[in-house]
Short mmCIF file of the C-alpha atoms (twelve columns), coordinates in Angstrom:
data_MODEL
# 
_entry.id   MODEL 
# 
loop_
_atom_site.group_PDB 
_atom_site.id 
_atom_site.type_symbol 
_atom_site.label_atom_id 
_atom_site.label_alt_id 
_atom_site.label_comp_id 
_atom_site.label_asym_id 
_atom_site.label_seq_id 
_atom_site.Cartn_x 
_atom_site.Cartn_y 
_atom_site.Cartn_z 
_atom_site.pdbx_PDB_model_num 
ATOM 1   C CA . UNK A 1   26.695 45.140 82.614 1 
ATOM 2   C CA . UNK A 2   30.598 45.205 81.732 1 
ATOM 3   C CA . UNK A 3   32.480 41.974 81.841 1 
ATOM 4   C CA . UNK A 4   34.601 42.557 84.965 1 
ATOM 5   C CA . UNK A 5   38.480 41.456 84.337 1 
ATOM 6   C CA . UNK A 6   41.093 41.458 87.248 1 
ATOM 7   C CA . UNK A 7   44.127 42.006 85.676 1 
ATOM 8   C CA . UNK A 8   47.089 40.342 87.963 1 
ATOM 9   C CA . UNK A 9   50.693 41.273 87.397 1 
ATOM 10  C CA . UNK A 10  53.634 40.999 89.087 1 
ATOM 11  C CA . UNK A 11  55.974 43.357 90.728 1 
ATOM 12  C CA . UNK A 12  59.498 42.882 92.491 1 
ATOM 13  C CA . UNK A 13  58.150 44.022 95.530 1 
ATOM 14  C CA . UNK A 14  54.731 44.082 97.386 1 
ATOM 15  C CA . UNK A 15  52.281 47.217 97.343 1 
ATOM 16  C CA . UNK A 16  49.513 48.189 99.457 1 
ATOM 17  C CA . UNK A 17  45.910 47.355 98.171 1 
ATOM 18  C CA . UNK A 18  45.161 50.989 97.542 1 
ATOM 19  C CA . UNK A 19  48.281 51.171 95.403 1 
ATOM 20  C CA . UNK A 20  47.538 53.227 91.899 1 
ATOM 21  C CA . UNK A 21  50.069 51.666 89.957 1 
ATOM 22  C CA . UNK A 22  51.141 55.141 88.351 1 
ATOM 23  C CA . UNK A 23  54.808 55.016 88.598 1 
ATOM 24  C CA . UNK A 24  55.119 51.750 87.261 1 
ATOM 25  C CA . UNK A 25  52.788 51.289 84.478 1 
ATOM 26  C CA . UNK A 26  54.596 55.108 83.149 1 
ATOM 27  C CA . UNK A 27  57.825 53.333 83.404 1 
ATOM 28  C CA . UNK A 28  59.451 52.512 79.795 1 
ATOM 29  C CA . UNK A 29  61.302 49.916 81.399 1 
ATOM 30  C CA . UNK A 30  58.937 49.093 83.826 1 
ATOM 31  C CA . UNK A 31  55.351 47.637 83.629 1 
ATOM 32  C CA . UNK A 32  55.081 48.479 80.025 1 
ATOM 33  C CA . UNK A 33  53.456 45.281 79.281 1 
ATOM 34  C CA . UNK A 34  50.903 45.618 81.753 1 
ATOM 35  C CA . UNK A 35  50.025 49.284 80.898 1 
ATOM 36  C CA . UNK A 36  49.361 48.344 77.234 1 
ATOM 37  C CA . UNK A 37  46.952 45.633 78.235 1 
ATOM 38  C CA . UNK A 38  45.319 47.514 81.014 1 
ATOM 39  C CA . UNK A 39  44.788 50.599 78.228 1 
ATOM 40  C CA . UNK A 40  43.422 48.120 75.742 1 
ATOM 41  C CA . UNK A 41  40.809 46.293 78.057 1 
ATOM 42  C CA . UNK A 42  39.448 49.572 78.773 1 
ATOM 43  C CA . UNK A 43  39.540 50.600 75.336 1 
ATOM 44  C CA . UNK A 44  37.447 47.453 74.852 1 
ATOM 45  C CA . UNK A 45  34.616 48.624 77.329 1 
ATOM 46  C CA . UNK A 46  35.357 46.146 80.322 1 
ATOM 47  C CA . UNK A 47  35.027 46.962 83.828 1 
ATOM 48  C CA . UNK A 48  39.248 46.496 85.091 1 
ATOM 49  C CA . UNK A 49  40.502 46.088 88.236 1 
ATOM 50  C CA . UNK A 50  44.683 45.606 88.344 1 
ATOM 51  C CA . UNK A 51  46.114 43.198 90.989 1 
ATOM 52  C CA . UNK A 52  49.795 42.887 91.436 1 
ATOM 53  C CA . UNK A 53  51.419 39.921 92.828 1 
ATOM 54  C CA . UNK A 54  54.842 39.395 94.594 1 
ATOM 55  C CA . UNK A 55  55.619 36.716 97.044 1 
ATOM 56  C CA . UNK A 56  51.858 36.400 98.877 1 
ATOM 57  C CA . UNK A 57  48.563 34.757 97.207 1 
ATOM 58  C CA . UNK A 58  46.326 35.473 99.472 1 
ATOM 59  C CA . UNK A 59  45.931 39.552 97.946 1 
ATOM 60  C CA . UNK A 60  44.788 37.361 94.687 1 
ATOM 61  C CA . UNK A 61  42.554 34.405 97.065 1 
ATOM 62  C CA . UNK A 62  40.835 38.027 99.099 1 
ATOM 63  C CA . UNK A 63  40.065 40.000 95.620 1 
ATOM 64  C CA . UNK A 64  38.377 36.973 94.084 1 
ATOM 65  C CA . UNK A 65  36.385 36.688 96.421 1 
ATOM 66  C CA . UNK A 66  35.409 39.907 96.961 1 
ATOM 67  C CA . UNK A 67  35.482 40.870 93.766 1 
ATOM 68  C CA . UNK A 68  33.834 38.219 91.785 1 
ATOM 69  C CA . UNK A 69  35.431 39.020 88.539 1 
ATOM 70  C CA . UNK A 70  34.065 37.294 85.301 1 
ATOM 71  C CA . UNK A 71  37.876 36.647 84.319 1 
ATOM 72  C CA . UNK A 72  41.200 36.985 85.304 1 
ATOM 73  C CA . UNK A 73  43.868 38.414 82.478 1 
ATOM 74  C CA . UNK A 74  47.263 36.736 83.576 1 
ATOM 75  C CA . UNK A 75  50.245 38.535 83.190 1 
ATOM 76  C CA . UNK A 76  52.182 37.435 86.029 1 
ATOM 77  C CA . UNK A 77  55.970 35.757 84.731 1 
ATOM 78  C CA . UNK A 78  57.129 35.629 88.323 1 
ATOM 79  C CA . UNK A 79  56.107 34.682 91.951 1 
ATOM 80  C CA . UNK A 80  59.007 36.337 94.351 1 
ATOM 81  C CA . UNK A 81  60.966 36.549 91.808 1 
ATOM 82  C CA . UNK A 82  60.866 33.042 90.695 1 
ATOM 83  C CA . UNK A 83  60.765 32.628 86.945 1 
ATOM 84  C CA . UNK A 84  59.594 29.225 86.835 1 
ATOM 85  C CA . UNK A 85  56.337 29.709 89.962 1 
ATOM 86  C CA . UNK A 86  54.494 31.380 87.170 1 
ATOM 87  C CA . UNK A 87  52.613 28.000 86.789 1 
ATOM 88  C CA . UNK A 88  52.179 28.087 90.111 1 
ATOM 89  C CA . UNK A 89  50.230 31.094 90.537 1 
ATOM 90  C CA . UNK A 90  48.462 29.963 87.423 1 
ATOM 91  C CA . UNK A 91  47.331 27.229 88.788 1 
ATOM 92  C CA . UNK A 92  46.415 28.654 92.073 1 
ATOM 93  C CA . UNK A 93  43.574 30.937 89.549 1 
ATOM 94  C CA . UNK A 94  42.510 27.770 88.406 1 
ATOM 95  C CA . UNK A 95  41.710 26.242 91.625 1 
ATOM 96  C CA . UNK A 96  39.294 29.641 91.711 1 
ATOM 97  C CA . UNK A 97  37.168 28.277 89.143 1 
ATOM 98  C CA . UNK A 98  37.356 31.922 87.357 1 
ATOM 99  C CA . UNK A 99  37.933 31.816 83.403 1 
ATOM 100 C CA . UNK A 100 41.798 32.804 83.000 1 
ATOM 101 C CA . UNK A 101 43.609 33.934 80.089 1 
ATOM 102 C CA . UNK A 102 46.222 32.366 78.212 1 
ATOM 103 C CA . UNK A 103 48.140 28.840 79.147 1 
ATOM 104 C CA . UNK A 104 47.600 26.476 81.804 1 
ATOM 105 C CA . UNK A 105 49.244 25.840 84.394 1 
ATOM 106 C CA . UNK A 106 50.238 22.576 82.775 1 
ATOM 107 C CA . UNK A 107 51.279 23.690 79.564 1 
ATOM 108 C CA . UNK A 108 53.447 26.737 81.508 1 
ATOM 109 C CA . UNK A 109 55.113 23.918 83.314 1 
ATOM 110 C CA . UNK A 110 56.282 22.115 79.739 1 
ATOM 111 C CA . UNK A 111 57.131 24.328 78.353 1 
ATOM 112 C CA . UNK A 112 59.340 25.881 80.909 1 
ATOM 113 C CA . UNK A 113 61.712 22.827 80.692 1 
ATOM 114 C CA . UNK A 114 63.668 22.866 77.676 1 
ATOM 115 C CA . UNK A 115 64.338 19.353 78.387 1 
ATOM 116 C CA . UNK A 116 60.532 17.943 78.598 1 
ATOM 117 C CA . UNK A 117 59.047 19.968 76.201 1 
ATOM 118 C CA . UNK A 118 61.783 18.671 73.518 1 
ATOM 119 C CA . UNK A 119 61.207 14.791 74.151 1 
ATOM 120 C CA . UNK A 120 56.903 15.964 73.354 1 
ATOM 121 C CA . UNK A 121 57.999 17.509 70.471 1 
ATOM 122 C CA . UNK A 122 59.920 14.810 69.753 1 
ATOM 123 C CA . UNK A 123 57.491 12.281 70.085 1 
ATOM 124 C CA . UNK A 124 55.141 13.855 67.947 1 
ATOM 125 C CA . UNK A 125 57.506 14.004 65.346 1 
ATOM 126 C CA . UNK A 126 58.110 17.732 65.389 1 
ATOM 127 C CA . UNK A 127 61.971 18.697 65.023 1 
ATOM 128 C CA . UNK A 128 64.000 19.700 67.413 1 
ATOM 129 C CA . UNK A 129 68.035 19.912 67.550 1 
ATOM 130 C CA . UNK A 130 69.350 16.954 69.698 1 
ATOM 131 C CA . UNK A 131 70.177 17.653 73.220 1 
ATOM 132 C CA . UNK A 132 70.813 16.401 76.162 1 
ATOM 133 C CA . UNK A 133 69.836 17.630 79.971 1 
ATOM 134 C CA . UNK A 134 72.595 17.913 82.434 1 
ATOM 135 C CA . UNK A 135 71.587 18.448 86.317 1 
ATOM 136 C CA . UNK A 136 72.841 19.597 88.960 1 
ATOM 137 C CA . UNK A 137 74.680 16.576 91.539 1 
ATOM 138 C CA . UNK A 138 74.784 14.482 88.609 1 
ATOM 139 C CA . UNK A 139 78.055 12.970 86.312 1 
ATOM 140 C CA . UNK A 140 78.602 15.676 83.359 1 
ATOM 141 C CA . UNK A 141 80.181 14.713 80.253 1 
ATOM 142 C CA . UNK A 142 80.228 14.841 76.424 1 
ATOM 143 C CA . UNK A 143 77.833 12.800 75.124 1 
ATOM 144 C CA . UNK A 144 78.422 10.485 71.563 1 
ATOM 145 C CA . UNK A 145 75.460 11.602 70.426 1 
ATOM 146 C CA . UNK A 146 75.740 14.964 70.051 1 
ATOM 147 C CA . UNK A 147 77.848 16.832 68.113 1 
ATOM 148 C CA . UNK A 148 79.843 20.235 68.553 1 
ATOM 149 C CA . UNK A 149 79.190 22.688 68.319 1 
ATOM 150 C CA . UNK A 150 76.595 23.056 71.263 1 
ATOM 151 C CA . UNK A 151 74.890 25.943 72.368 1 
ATOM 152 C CA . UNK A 152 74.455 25.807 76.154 1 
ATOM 153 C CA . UNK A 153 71.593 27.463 78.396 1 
ATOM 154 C CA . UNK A 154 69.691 26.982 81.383 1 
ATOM 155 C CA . UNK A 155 67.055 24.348 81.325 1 
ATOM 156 C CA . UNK A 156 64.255 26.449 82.945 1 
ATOM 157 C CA . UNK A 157 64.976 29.866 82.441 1 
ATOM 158 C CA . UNK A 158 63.342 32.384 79.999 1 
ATOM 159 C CA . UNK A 159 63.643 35.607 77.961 1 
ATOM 160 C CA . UNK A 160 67.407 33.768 76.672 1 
ATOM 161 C CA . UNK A 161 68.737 34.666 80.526 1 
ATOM 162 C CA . UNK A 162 71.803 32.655 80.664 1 
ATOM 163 C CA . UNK A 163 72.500 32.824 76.858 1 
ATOM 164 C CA . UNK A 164 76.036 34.611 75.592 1 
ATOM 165 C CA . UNK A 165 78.023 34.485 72.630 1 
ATOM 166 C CA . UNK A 166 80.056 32.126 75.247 1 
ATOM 167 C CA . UNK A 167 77.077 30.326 75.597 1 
ATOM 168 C CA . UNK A 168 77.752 28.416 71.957 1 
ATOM 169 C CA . UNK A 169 81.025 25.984 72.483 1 
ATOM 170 C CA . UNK A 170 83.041 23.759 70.078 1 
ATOM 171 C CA . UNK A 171 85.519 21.856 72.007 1 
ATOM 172 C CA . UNK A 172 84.734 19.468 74.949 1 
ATOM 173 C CA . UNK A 173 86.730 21.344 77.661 1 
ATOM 174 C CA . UNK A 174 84.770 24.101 77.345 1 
ATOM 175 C CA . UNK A 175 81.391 22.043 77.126 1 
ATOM 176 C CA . UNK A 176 82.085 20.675 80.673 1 
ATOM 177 C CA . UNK A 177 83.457 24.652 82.084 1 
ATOM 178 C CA . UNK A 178 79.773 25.971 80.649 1 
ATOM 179 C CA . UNK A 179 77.881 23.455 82.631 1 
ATOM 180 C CA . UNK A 180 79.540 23.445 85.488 1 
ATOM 181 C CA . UNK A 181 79.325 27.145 85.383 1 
ATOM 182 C CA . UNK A 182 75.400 26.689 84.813 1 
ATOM 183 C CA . UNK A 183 75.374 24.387 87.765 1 
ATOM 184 C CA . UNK A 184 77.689 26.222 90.240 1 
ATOM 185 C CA . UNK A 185 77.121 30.052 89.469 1 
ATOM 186 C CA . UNK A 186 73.837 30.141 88.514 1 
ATOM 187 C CA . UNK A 187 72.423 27.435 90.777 1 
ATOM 188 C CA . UNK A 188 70.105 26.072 88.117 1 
ATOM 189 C CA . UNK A 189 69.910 22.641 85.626 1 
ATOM 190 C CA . UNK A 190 71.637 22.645 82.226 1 
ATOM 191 C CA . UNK A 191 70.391 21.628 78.294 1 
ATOM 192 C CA . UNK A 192 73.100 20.967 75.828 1 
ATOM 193 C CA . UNK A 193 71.598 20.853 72.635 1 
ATOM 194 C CA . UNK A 194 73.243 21.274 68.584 1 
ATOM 195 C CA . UNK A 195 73.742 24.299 67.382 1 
ATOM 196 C CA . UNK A 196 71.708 24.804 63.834 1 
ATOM 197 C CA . UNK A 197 72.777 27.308 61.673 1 
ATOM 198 C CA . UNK A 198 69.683 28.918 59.579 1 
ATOM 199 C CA . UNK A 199 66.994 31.565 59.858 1 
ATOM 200 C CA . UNK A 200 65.961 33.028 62.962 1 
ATOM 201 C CA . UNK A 201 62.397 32.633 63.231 1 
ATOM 202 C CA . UNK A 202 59.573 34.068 65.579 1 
ATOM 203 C CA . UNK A 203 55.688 32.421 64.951 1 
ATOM 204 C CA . UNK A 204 53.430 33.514 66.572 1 
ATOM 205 C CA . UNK A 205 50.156 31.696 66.942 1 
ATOM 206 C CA . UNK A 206 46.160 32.440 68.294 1 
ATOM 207 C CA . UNK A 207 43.699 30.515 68.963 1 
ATOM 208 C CA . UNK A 208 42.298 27.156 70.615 1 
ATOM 209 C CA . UNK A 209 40.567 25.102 68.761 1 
ATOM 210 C CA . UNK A 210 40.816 26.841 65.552 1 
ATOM 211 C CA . UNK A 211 44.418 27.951 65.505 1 
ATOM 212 C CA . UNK A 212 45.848 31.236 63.192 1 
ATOM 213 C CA . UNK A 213 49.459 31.334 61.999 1 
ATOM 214 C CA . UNK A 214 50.340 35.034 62.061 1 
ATOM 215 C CA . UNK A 215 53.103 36.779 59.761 1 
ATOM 216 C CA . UNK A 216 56.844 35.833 60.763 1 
ATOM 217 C CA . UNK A 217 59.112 37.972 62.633 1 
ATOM 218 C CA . UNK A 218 62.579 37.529 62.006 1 
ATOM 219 C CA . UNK A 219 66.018 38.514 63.787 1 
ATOM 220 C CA . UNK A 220 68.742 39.130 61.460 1 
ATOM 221 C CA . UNK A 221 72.572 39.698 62.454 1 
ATOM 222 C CA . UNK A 222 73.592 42.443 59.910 1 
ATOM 223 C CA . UNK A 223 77.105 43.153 60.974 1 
ATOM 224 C CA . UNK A 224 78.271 40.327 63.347 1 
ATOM 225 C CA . UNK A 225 81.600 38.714 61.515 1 
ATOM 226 C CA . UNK A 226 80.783 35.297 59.613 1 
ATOM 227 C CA . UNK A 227 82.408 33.361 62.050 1 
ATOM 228 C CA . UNK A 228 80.528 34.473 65.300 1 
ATOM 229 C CA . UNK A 229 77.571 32.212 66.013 1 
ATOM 230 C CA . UNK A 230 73.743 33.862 65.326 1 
ATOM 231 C CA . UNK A 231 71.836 33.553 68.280 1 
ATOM 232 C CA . UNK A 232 69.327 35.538 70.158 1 
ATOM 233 C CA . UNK A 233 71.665 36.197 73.346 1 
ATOM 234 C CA . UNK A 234 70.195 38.069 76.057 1 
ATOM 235 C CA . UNK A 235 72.203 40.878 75.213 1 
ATOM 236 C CA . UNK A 236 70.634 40.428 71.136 1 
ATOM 237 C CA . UNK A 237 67.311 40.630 72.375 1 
ATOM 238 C CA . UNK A 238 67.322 43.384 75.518 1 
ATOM 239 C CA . UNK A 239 70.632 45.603 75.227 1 
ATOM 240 C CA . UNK A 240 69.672 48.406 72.463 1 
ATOM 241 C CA . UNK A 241 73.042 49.265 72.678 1 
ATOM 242 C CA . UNK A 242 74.704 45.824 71.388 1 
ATOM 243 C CA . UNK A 243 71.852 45.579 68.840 1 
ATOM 244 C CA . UNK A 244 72.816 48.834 67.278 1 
ATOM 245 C CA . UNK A 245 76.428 47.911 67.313 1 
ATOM 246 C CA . UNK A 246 75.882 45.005 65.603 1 
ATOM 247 C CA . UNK A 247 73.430 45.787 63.196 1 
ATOM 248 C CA . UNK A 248 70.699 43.189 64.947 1 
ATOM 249 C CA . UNK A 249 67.443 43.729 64.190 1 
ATOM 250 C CA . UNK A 250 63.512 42.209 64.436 1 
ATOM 251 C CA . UNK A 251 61.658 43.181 61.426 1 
ATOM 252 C CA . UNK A 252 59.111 40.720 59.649 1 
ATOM 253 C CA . UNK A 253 60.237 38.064 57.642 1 
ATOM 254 C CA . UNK A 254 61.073 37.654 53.673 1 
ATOM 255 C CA . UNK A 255 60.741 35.896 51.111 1 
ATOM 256 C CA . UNK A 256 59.134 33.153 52.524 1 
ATOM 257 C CA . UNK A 257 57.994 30.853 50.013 1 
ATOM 258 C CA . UNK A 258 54.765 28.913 50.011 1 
ATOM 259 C CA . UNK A 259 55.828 25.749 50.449 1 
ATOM 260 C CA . UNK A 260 58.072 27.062 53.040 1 
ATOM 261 C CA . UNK A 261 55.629 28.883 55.135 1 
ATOM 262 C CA . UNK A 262 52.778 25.907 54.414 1 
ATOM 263 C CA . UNK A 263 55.911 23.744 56.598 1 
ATOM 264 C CA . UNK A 264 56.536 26.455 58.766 1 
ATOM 265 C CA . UNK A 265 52.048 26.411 59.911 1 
ATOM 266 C CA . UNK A 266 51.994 22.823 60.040 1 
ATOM 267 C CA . UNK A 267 54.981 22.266 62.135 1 
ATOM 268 C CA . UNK A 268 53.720 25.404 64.493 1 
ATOM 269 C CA . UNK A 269 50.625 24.005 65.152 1 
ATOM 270 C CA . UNK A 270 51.424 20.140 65.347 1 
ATOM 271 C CA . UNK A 271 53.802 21.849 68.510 1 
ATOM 272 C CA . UNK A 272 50.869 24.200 69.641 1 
ATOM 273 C CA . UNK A 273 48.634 21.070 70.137 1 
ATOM 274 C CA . UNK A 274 51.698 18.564 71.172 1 
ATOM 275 C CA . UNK A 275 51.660 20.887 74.078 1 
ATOM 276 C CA . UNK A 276 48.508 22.006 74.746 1 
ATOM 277 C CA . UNK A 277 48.821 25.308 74.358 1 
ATOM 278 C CA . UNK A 278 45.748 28.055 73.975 1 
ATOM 279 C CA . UNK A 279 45.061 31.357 73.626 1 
ATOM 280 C CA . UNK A 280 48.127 32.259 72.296 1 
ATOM 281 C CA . UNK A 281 52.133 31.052 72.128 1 
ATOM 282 C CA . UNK A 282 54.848 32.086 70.041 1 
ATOM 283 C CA . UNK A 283 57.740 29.706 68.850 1 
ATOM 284 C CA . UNK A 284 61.217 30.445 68.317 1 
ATOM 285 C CA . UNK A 285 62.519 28.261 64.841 1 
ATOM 286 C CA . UNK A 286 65.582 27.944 62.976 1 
ATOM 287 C CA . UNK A 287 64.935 27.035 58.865 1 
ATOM 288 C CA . UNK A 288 67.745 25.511 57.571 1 
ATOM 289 C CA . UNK A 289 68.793 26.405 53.934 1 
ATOM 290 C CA . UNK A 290 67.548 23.186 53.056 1 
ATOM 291 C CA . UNK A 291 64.095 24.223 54.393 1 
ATOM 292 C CA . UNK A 292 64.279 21.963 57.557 1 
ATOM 293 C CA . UNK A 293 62.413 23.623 60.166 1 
ATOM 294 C CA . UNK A 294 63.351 23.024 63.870 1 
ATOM 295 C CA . UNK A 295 61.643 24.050 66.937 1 
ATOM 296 C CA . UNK A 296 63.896 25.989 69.319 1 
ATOM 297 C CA . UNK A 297 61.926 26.775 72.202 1 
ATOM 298 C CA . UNK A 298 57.844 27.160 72.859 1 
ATOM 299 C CA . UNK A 299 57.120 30.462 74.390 1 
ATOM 300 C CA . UNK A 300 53.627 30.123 76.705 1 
ATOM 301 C CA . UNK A 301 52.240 33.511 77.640 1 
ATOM 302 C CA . UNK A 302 54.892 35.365 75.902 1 
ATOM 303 C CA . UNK A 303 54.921 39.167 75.696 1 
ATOM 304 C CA . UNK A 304 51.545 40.563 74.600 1 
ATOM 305 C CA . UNK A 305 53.368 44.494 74.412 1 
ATOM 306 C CA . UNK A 306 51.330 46.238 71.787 1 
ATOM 307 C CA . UNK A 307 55.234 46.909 69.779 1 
ATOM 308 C CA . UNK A 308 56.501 42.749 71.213 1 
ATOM 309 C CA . UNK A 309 56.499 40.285 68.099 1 
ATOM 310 C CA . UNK A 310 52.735 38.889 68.844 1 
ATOM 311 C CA . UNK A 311 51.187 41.987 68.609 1 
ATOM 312 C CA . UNK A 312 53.364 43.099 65.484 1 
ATOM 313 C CA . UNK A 313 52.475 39.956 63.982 1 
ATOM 314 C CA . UNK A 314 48.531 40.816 65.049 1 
ATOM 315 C CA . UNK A 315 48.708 44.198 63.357 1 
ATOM 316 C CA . UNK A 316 49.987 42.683 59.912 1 
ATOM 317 C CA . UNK A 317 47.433 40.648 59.771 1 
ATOM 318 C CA . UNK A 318 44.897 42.867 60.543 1 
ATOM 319 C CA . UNK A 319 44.055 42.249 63.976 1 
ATOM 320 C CA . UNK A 320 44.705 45.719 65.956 1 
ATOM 321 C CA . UNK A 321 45.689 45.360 69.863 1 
ATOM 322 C CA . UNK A 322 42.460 46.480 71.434 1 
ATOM 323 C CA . UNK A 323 40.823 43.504 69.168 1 
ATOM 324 C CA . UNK A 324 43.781 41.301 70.000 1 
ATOM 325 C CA . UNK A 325 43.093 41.533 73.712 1 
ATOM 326 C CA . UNK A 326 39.321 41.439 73.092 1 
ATOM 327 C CA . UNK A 327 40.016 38.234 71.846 1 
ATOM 328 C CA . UNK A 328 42.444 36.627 74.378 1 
ATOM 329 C CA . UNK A 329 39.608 37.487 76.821 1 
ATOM 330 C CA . UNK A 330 36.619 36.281 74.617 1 
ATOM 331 C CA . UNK A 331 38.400 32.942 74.224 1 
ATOM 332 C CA . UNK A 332 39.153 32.483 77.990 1 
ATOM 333 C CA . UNK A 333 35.195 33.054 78.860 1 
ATOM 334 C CA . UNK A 334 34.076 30.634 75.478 1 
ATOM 335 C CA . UNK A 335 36.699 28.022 77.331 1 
ATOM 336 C CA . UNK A 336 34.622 28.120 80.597 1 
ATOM 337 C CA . UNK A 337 31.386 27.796 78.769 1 
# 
């Protein structure tokens, strides 16, 4: 008999439970994501049944029940449109006592605050720029410790939301107008944290208790003027338009050398294990010139698109996406065992 996956997803909106899914999964800019992994686990031979989710549990409580699947493939980033509720819902599987792929609800949660996840890393001795958390209803200044320039974001929102070229400040006045503006506009908590000027890093790692580094991505700035600040901006990562204009680009990394990339897997998976993380992660680094490698952000559950970074990375080293997906499942159903 076929191992039976529910595949749950989330939408912006809530669908009936006959819903086919057909609009949105041939969407470019839609459910892209979803479609690739839904094409793969059939591709693999599993019996698939799709579940989206968007601000109700019980559709996910009912098909569990009724459905009885051997393991639920979690895709869901949202819950009503809540970035930070995707531990939530993961949690909610694991109350279900069905396998589930990828992080925990735990790990989802540390990760998810810049602020937390840093003082782990921290801890355990893996680098991280200094920073410094700023929330909302609370004093806000510059502190001693930290030195300009800054680059300011959100503390618990993803995919670099929140993140501009204005994002990156050198003077205190505008420090305390980026918070505030944080605080005010956007309704959300604040990191400060020291800009580090280097490489542009994307790891991606697989695995839980034996853990595989996978071939660097890396985002270059090709024709952004030597005084603007290299980050990965919302716009530099989602506006095709601004990436061509400025000659940004993701394309595996170079001349890495082996001492280099032996730092660059030990540091990765002393933060994969800091953070119990499984499955699969991905972390954003900076590498100095001097080889110092710092830990941006963790990334639990990040995109598994068959043309996203993990899967790239997958492909080079000779793990195709069908297998990939194979194995996210086969390591969620060894984890129950």
């Amino acid at each position: 008999m076929a191992t039976r996956v529910l595949m749950v997803f989330d939408l912006p909106y809530a669908v009936k439970p006959d819903h086919d899914f057909a609009a949105e999964f041939s969407d470019p800019d839609g459910s892209y994501t979803e479609n690739d992994v839904w094409q793969a686990l059939l591709e693999c031979g599993y019996e698939v049944h799709r579940l989206s989710l968007f601000d109700d549990v019980r559709p996910l409580l009912d098909t569990v029940r009724d459905l009885k699947p051997d393991v639920i493939f979690n895709l869901c980033e949202t819950f009503h449109g809540v970035t930070h509720w995707d531990k939530n819902v993961a949690a909610t599987m694991e109350l279900l006592g069905v396998p589930v792929t990828g992080a925990s609800a735990s790990a989802l949660f540390l990760c998810n605050d810049k602020g937390l996840c840093k003082k782990i890393l921290r801890f355990h001795r893996v680098r991280v720029p200094r920073f410094h958390t700023f929330y909302r209803g609370h004093k806000v200044w510059l502190p001693k410790a930290l030195k300009l320039p800054c680059i300011i974001k959100p503390l618990t929102e993803e995919a670099s939301r929140g993140i501009s070229q204005a994002s990156v400040i050198d003077d205190e006045a505008a420090f305390l107008a980026r918070i505030q503006m944080i605080h005010e506009r956007m309704n959300l908590d604040a990191i400060a944290e020291e800009y580090i000027e280097g490489r542009e890093l994307y790891v991606s790692v697989i695995g839980d208790r034996a853990l595989r580094i996978l071939p660097a991505r890396e985002m270059t700035f090709g024709q952004m003027a030597e005084d603007e600040p290299r980050i990965a901006t919302y716009k530099a990562k989602w506006d095709d338009a601004y990436r061509k204009r400025w000659g940004i680009k993701n394309h595996f990394a170079k001349t890495i050398e082996p001492e280099l990339q032996a730092h660059i897997d030990d540091v990765c998976k002393r933060a994969y294990r800091a953070l119990h993380l499984r499955s699969y992660a991905r972390f954003d680094l900076r590498v100095t010139a001097a080889g110092n490698v710092y830990v941006i952000e963790p990334n639990a559950n990040p995109c598994i698109a068959r043309d996203d970074e993990l899967a790239q990375s997958a492909l080079q080293a000779g793990i195709d996406y069908p297998k990939l997906i194979r194995k996210v499942v086969n390591q969620a159903l060894r984890r129950d065992d």
